[in-house]
PDB file of N, H, CA, C and O in Angstrom:
ATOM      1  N   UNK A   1      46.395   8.680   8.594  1.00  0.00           N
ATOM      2  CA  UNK A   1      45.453   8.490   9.699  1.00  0.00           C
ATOM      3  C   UNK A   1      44.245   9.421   9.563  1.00  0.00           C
ATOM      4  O   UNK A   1      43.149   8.912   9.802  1.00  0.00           O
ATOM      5  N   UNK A   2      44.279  10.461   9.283  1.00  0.00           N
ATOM      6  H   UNK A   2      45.168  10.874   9.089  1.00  0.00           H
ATOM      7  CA  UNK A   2      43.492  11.108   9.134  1.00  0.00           C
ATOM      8  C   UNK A   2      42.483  11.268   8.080  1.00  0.00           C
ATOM      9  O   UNK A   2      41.364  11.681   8.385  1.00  0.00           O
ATOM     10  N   UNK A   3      42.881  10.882   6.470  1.00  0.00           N
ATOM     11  H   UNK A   3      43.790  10.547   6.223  1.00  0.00           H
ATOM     12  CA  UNK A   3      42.476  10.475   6.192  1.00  0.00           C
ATOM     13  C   UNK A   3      41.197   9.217   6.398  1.00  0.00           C
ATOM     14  O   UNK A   3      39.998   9.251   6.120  1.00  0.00           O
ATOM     15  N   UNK A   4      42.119   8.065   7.049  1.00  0.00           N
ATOM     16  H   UNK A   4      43.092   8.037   7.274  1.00  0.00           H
ATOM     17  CA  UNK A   4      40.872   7.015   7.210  1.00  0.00           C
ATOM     18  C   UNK A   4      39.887   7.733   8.176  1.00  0.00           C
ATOM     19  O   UNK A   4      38.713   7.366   8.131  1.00  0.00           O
ATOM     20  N   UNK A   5      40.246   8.737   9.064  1.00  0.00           N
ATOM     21  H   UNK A   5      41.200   9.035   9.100  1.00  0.00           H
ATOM     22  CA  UNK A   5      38.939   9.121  10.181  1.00  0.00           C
ATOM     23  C   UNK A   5      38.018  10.127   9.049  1.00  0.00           C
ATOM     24  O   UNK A   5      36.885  10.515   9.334  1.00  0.00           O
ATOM     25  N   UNK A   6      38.785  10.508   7.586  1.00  0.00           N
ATOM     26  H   UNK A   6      39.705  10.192   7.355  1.00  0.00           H
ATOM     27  CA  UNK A   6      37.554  11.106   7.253  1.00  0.00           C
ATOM     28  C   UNK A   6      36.428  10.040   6.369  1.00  0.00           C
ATOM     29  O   UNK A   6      35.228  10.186   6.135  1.00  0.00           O
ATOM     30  N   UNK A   7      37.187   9.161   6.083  1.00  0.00           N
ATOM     31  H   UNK A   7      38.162   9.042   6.272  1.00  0.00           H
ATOM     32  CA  UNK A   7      36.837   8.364   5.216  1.00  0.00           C
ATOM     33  C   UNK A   7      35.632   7.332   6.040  1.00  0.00           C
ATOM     34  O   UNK A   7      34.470   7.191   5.659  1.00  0.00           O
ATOM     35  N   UNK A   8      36.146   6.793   7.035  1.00  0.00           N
ATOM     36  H   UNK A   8      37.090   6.908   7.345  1.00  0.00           H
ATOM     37  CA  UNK A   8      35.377   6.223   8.133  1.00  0.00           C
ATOM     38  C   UNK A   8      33.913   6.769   8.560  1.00  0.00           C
ATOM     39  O   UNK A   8      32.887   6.144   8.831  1.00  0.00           O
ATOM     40  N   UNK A   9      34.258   8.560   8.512  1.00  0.00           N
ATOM     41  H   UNK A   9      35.090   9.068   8.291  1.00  0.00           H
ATOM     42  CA  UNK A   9      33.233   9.510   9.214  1.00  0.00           C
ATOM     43  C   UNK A   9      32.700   9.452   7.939  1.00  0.00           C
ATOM     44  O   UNK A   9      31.495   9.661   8.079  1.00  0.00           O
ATOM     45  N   UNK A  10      32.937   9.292   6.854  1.00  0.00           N
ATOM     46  H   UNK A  10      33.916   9.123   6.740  1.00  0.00           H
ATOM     47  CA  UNK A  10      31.843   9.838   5.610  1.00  0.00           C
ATOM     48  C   UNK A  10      30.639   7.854   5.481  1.00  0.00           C
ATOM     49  O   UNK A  10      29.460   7.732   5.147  1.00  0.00           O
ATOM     50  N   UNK A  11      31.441   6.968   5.818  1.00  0.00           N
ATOM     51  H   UNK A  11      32.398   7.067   6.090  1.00  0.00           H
ATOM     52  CA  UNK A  11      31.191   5.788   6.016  1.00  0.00           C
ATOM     53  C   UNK A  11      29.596   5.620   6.682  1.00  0.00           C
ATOM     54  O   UNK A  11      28.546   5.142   6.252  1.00  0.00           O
ATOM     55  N   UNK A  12      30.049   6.336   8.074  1.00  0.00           N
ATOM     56  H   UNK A  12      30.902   6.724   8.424  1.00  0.00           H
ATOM     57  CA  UNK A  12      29.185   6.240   9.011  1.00  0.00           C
ATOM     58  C   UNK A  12      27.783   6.991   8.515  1.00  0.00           C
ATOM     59  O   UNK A  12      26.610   6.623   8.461  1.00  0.00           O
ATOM     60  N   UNK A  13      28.529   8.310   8.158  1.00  0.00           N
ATOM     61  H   UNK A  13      29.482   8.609   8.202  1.00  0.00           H
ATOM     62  CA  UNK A  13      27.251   9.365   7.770  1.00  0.00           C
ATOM     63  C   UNK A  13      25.979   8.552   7.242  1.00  0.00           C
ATOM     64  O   UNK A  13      24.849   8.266   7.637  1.00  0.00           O
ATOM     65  N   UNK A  14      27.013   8.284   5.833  1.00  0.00           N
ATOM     66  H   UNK A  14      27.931   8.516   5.512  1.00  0.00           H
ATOM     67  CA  UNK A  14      25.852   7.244   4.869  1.00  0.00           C
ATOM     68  C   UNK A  14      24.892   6.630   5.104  1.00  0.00           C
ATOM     69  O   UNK A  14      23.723   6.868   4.799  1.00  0.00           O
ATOM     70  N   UNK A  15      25.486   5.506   5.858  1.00  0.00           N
ATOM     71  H   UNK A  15      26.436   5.312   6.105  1.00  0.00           H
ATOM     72  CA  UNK A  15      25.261   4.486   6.680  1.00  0.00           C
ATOM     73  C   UNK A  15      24.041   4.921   7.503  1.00  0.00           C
ATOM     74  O   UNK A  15      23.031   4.273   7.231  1.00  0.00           O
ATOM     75  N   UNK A  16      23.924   5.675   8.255  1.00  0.00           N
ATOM     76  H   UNK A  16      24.745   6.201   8.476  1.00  0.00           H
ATOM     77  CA  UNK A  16      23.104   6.499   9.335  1.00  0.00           C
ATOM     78  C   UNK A  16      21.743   7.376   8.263  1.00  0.00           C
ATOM     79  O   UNK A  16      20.606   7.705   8.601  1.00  0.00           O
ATOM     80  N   UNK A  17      22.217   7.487   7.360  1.00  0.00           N
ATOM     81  H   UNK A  17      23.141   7.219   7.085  1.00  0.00           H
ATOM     82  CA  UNK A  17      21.498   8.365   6.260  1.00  0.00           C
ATOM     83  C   UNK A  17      20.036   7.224   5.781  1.00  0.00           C
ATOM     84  O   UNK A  17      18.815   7.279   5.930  1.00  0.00           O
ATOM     85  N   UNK A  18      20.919   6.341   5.212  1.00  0.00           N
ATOM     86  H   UNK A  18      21.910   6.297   5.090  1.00  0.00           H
ATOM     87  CA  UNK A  18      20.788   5.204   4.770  1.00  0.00           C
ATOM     88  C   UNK A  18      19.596   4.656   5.063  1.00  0.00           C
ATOM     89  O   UNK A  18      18.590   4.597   4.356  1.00  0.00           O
ATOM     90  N   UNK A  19      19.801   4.203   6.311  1.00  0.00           N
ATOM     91  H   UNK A  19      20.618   4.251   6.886  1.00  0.00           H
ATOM     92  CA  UNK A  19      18.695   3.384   7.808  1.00  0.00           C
ATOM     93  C   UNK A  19      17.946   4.296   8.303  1.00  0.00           C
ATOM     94  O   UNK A  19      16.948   3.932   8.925  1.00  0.00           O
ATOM     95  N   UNK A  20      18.339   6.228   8.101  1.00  0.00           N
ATOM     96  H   UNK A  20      19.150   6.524   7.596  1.00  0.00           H
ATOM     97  CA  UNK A  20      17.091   7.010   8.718  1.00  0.00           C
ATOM     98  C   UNK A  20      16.143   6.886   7.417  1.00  0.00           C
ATOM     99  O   UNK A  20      14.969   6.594   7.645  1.00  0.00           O
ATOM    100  N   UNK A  21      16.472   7.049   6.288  1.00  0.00           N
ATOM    101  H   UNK A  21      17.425   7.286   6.103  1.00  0.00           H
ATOM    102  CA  UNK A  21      15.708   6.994   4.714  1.00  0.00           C
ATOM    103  C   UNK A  21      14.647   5.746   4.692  1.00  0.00           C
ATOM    104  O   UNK A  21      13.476   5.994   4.404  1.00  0.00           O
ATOM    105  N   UNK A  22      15.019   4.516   4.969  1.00  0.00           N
ATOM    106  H   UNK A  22      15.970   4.316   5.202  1.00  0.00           H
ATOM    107  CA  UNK A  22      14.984   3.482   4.724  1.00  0.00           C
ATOM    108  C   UNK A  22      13.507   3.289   6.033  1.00  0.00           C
ATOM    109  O   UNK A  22      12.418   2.910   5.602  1.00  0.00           O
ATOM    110  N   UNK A  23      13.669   3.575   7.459  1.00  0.00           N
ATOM    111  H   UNK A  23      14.554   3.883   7.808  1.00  0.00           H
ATOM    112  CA  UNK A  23      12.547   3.668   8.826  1.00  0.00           C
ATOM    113  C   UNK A  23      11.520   4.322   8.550  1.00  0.00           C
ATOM    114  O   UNK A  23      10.417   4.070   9.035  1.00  0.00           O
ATOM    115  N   UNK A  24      11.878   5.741   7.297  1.00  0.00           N
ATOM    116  H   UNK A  24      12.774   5.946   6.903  1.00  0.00           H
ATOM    117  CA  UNK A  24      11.089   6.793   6.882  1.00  0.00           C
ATOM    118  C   UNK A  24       9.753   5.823   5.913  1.00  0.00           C
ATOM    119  O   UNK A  24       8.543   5.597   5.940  1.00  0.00           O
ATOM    120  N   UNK A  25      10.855   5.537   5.206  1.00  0.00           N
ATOM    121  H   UNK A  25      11.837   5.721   5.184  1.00  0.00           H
ATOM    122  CA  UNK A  25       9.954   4.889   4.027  1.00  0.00           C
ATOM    123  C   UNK A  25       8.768   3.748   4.251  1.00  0.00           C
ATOM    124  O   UNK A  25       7.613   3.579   3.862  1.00  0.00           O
ATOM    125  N   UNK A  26       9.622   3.133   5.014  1.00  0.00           N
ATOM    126  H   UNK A  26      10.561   3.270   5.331  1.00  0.00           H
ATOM    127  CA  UNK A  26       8.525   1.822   6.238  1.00  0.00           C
ATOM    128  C   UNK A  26       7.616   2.806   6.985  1.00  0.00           C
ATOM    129  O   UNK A  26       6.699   2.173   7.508  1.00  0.00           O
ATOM    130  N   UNK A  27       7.559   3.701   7.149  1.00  0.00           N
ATOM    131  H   UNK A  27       8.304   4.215   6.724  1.00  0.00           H
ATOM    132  CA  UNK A  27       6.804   4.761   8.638  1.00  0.00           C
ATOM    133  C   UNK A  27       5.367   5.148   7.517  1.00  0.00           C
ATOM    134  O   UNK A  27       4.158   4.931   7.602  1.00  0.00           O
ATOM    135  N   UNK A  28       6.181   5.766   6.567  1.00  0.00           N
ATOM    136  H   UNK A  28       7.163   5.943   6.498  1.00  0.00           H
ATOM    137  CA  UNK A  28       5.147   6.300   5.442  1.00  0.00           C
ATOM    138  C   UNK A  28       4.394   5.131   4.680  1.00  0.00           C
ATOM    139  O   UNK A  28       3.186   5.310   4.522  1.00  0.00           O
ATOM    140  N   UNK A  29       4.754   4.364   4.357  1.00  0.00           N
ATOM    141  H   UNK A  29       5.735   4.218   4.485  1.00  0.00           H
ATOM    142  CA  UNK A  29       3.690   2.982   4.177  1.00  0.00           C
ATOM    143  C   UNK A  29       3.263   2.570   5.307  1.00  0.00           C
ATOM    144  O   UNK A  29       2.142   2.076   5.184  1.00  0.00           O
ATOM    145  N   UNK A  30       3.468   2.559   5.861  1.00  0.00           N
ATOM    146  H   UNK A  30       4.379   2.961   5.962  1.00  0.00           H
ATOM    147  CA  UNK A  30       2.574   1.800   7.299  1.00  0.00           C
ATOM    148  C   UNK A  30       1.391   2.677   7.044  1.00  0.00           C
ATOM    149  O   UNK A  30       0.280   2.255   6.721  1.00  0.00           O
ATOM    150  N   UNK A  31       1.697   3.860   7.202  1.00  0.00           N
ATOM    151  H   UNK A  31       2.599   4.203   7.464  1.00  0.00           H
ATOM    152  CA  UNK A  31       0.505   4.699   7.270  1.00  0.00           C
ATOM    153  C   UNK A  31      -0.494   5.300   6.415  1.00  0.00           C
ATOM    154  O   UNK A  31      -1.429   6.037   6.729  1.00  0.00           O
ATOM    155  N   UNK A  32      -0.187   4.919   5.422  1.00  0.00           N
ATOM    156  H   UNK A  32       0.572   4.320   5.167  1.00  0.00           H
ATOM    157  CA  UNK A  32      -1.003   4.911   3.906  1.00  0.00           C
ATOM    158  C   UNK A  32      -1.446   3.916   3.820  1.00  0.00           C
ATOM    159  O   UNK A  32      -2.605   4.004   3.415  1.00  0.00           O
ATOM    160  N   UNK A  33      -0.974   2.426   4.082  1.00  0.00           N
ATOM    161  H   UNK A  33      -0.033   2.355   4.411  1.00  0.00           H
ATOM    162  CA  UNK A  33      -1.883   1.429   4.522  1.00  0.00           C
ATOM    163  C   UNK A  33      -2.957   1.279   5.427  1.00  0.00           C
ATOM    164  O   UNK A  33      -3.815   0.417   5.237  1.00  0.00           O
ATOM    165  N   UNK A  34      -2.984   2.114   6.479  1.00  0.00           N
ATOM    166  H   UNK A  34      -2.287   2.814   6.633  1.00  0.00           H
ATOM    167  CA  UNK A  34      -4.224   1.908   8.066  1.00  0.00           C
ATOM    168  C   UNK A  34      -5.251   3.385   6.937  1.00  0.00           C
ATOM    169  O   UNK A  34      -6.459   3.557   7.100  1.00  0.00           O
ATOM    170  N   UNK A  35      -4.677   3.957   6.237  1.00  0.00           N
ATOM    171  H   UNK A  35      -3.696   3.817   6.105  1.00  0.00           H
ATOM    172  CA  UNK A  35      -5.368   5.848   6.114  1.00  0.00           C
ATOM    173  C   UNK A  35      -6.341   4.997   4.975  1.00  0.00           C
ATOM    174  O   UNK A  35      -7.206   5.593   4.333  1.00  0.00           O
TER     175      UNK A  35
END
């Protein structure tokens, strides 16, 4: 059990990592496009 909650929690991290990296990258072109 514990296992899967670390495995799950490393899941999520990524995941969350992932989609903040990913908003960043769209944020920073947007704005090199209008500059």
């Amino acid at each position: 059990m514990e296992r899967f909650l670390v495995v799950s929690a490393q899941c999520v991290f990524s995941t969350h990592l992932f989609l903040h990296f990913h908003l960043l990258l769209h944020f920073l072109l947007f704005i090199s496009l209008f500059n």
